[in-house]
N, C-alpha and C positions, 0 to 999 in steps of 0.2 A: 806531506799531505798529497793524495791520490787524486786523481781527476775526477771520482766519482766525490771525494769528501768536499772540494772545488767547486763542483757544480750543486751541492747541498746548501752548500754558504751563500753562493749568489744567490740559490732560490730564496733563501730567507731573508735574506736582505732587501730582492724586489716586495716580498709580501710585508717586510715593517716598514717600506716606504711607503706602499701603496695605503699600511692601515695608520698612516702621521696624515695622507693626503686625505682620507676620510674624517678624521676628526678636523684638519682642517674647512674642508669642504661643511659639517654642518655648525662652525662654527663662525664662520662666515657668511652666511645662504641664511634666508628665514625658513619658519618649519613651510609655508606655503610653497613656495621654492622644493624645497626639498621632497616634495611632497609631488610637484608635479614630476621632477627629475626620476622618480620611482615606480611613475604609472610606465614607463617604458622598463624600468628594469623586472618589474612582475609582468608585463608581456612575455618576456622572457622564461618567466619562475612558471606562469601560467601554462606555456605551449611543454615546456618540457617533464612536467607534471601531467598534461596529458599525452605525451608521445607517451612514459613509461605508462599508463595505463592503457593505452592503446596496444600493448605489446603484450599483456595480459591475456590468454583467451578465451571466450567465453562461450554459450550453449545455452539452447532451450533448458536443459537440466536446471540449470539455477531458478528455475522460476517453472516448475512443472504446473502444469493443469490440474491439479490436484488441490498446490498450495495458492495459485492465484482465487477460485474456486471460495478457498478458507476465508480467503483476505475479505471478498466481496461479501462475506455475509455480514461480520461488524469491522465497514470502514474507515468509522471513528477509531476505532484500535489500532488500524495496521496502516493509516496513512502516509505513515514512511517507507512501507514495503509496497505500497498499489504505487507511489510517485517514482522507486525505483524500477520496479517491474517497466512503468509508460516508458521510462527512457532506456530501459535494455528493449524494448520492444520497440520505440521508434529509430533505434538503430541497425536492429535485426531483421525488421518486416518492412517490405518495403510500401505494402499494402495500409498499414497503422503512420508510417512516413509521410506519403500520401494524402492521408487523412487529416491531417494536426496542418501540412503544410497549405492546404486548400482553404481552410482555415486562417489560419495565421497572416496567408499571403492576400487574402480575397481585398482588403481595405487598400485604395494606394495611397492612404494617410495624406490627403492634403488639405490643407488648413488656410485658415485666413484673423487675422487678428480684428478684434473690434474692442472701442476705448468702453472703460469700465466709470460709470457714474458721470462720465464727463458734464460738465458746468457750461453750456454753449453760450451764453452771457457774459461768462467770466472767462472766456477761452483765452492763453497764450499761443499764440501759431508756435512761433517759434521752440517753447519749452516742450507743445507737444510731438512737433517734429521730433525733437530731440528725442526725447520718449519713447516713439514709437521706431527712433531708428536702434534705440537700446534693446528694446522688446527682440525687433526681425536679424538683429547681428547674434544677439542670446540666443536662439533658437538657429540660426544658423551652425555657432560655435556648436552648438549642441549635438548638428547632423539627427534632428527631430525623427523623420522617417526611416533612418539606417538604425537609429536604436530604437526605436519602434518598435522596428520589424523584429528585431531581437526576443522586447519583451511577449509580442503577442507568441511567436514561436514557444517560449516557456512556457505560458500560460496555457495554452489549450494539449501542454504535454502534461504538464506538472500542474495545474488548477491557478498557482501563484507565484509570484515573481517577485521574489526581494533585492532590492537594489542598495546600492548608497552612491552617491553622487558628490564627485569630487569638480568644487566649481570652482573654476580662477579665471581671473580676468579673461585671456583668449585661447581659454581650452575649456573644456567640459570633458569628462569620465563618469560614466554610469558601473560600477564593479555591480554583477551579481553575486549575489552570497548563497553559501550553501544551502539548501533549503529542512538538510537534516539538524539546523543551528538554527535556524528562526521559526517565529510562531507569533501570530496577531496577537498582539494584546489591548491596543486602542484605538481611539480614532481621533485626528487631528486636522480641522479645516473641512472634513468632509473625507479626507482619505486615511488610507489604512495605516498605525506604528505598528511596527512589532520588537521585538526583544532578541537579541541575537545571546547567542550559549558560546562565552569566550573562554569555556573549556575545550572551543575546537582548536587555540592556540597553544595546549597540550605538548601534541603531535605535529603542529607545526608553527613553532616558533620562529624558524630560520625565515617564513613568511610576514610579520608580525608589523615589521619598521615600513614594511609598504603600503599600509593598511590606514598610516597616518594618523594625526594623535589623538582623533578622538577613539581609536579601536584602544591604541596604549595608557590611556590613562584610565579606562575603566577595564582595562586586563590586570593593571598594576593594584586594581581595585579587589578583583577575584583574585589575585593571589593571598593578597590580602585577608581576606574572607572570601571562602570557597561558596559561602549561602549568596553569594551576588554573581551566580554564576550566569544570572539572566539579566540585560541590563538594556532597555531603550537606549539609543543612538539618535542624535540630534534630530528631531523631527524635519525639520529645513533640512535636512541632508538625505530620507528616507525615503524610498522609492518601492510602491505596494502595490500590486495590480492583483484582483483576483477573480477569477471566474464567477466560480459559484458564492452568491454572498449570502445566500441566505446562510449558510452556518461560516464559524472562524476558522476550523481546523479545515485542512487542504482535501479535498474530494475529486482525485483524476477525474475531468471531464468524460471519457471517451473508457472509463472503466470497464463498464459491460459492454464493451466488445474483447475482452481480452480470449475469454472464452470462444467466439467465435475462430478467431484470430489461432489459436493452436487448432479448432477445427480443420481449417483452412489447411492447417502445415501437414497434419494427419493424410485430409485427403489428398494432397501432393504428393505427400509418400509415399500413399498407396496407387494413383495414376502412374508413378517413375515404374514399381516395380512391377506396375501391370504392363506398361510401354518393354519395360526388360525379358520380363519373360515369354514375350510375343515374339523377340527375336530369340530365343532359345528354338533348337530343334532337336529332338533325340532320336535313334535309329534303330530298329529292334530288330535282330536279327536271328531267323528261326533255324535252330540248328537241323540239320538234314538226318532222318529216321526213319530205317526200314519198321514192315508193320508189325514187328516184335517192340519195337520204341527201342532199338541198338543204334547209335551214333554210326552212320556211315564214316566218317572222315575220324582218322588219328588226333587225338589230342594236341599233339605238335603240329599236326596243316592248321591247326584249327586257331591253336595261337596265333602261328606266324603269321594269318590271314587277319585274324581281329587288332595284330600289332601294325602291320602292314596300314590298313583301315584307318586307326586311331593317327597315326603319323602323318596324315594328308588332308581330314578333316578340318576345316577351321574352328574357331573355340568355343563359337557359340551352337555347335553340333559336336552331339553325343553320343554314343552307342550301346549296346549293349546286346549279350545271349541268352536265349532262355530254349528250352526244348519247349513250350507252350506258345501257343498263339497269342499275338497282341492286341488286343482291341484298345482304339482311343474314346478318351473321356471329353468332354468338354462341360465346364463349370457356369456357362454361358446365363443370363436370365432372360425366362424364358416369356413368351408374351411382348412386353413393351419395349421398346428403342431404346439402345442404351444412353444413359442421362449423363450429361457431363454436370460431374459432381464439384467440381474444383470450381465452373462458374458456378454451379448453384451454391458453393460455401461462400465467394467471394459475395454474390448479392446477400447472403445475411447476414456476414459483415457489414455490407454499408446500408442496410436494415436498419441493423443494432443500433448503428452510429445515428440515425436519421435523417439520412444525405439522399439524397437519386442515385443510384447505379448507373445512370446514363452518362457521370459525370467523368467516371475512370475506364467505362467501357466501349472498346472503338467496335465493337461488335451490335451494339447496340445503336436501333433508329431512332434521330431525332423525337423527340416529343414535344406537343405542346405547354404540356407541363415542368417541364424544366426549368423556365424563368421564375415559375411560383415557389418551386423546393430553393432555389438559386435565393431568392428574396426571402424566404423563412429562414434559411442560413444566414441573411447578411444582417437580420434582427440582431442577432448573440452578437457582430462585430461592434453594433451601433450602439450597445449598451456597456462593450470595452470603450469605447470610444469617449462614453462620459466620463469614466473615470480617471480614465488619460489625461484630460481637458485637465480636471480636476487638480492630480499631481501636478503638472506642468503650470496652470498657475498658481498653485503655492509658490513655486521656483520666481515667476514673473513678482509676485506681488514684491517682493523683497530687490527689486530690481530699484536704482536710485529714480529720481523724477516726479513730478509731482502730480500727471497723470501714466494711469496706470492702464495697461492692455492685455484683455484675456484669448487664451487661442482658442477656435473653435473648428473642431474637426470636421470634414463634413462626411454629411452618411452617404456615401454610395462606394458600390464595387466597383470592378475593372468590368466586370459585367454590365452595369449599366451605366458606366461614364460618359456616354455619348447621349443618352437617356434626362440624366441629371443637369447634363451642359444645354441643350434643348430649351430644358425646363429654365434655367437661370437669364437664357437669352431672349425667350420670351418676358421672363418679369424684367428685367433691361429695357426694353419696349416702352415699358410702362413706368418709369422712369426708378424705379426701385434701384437701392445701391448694391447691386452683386458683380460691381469690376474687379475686388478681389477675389472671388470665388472664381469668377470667369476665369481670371486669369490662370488661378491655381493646379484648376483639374486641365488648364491648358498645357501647364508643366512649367508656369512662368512662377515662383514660390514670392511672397511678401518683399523678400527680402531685397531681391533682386527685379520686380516693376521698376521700383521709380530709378535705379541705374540703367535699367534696359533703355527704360523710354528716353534718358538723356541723352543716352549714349547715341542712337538711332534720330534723334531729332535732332538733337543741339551740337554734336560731334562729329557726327558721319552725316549729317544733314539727308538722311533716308528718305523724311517725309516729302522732301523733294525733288529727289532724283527720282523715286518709285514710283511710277503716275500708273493709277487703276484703269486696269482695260475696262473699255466701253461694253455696257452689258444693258439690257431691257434695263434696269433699275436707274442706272445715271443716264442714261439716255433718255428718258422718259423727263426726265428734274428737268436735262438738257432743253428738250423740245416746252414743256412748261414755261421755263424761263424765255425762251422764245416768243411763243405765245404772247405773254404778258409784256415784251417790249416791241410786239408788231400793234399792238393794241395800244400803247400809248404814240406810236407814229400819228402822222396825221396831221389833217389843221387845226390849228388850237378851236377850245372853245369858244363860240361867241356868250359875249357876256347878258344877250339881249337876244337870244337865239329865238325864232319866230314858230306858230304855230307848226307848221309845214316840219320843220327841222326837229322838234320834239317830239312828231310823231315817229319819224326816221329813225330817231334815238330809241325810243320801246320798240320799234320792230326787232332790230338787233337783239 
């Protein structure tokens, strides 16, 4: 046996060990276990899945002005072509990028929890502490705002976002699912099911065991019968957000701009190749002729002088002979300043969209109107925002305890978070319960209050060491409190105090 037949045997040796330690490993392990041990190995299956697609190259071609055009007239029909189009275009454009991300990022998604039906008669402190500390650890595990941010991302590219949600004790997993595989079919609690097509397990099998058993036992089903190719996924496990609700089938938000958007790349095109040929120069050189029109000079000087010429010129200078005169053209338009076309496409791009131009362009002065378009924009967040509430507490309700806590998002932007905080500190004033919100758009999240405040009080004994500088406000309490202990100085009262001395008294 050769060293190369040697090193064959070993290889197969370590591979039938490693596949005795895998039937070990799920014979021993619960399927939840095993289930979580595999959201790391499809990280894995996930990134390298998209590196080889990343390595693929693509092109406006795929997706010409013509056929996007086609799409937009019935886009109930071509729903899976306008969804693929948004995301070869928010990858391609950085302008359409831009757009979805102003969007997506506007919410800074902070939240605050409030009890649901709660019994204040019948109140347990302690069970609801309990409770309430299950609700703010769950949504912690969760990382609420980082997958968030995900699903709004999807949604204002692709209309909708299908999740499934893998929950264990101290982890949480949101998997997106392919969106050319699912499709709304009900409604459940108020949010969206849909049906996933486990025909996509086809072509990818080798993906299948990470998908965990509820994808396996209803794939084991369509193989079974190929007519159950479409099958609901545990409601409690579904995760539906969608833009536009008025219809079921997916409707790119930002569709009618795609048009614009190859406008745009057109007149880019045509500005590079106007900027290019502005540096072109060419040189016309009139050949020398007695007045019969007979070439003074030999053919040969005549070369070696235009070769000469051409050999010291640089590249973007040209030459050329003619026995005629050269007159120059210009194609120039004539009358009005020329128009920069590339901003004026950009602004009907965010036209189309129905955003301000003032928002992407540094060219552009302040308006007063900006806050207004800023707040018509953050409407569409705030109505993502219900539905958010919504899914998330499905998740909560099924949480153990016997009082129960719904999350509530709050409506403002990064735009007017200083605005919003104002607003809450004033109703504070007035004795209104908004500590949790204060706290939240402070950046201090549910979960983390009542550890902060022990920490800082009871630990590091803060409240004590920190003493607030003197300011109009406590200096004033100061001098008050003053006041009212120079006024009780003095000689006591008499108990029999005489007319003279009650007079004395209402002077004061």
């Amino acid at each position: 046996m050769n060293g190369s037949d040697k090193l064959d045997k070993n290889i197969e040796g370590i591979i039938e060990e490693k596949k005795k330690e895998h039937v070990n490993f799920r014979s021993i392990h619960s399927p939840s276990k095993i289930r979580a041990a595999n959201f790391s190995a499809l990280t894995k299956v996930q990134l390298e899945k998209a590196i080889g697609n990343f390595r693929s190259p693509v092109s406006y071609s795929l997706y010409t002005r013509e056929r996007i055009l086609n799409f937009l007239k019935t886009p109930q029909n071509y729903s899976k072509e306008l969804r693929k189009a948004s995301v070869f275009l928010y990858y391609s454009n950085i302008h359409y990028w831009r757009l979805i991300q102003y969007f997506a990022r506007m919410s800074p998604l902070m939240y605050w929890l409030s009890p649901v039906k709660m019994q204040i008669d019948k109140a347990d402190i302690k069970k609801i502490q309990t409770s309430y500390k299950k609700a703010t650890d769950y949504l912690s595990t969760m990382n609420f705002r980082h997958e968030m941010q995900k699903v709004l991302s999807t949604v204002f590219r692709e209309d909708v976002f299908y999740g499934y949600a893998y929950v264990l004790k101290d982890s949480f997993f949101l998997r997106q699912l392919d969106g050319d595989y699912c499709k709304i079919t009900s409604c459940d609690d108020g949010c969206y099911s849909f049906s996933f097509d486990f025909s996509y397990f086809d072509g990818h099998k080798d993906e299948l065991e990470y998908y965990g058993e509820d994808f396996i036992s209803r794939f084991n089903i369509y193989e079974k019968d190929s007519n159950q190719r479409w099958q609901e996924l545990p409601s409690e496990n579904e995760f539906c957000i969608k833009i536009q609700e008025e219809v079921l089938y997916p409707v790119v938000p930002f569709a009618s701009t795609f048009d614009d958007l190859y406008e745009l790349k057109d007149y880019k095109t045509l500005q590079k190749a106007k900027t290019e040929i502005q540096n072109y120069k060419i040189l016309g050189l009139e050949l020398p002729m007695d007045e019969d029109g007979v070439v003074l000079h030999e053919t040969s000087e005549i070369d070696d002088f235009y070769g000469s010429l051409e050999n010291v010129l640089p590249e973007n200078i040209g030459i050329f002979m003619t026995p005629y005169k050269v007159q120059e053209f210009t194609f120039e338009r004539a009358g009005a300043a020329d128009t920069d076309l590339v901003d004026e496409a950009t602004n009907n791009f965010m036209n189309s969209a129905g955003v301000s131009n003032l928002l992407f362009n540094s060219k552009s002065s302040t308006s007063s109107t900006l806050p207004f378009s800023i707040q018509s924009d953050a409407t569409i967040i705030y109505s993502l925002h219900r539905q958010i509430e919504r899914s998330i507490n499905r998740l909560l309700k099924r949480l153990p305890g016997t009082q129960k806590f719904a999350i509530n998002v709050i409506d403002c932007t990064y735009y007017n978070m200083k605005e919003k905080l104002d607003e809450l500190l004033k109703l504070g004033q007035y004795g209104f319960p908004v500590r949790s919100q204060i706290a939240a758009l402070s950046g201090i999240l549910n979960n983390d209050l009542s550890a902060t405040c022990f920490l800082e009080n009871e630990i590091l004994g803060l409240s004590d060491m920190l003493i607030p500088l003197k300011s109009s406000t406590n200096s004033s309490a100061e001098a008050l409190e003053s006041i009212g202990n120079k006024k009780k100085a003095g000689a006591p009262k008499k108990e029999n105090p005489s007319d003279k001395t009650l007079e004395n008294q209402k002077k004061l």
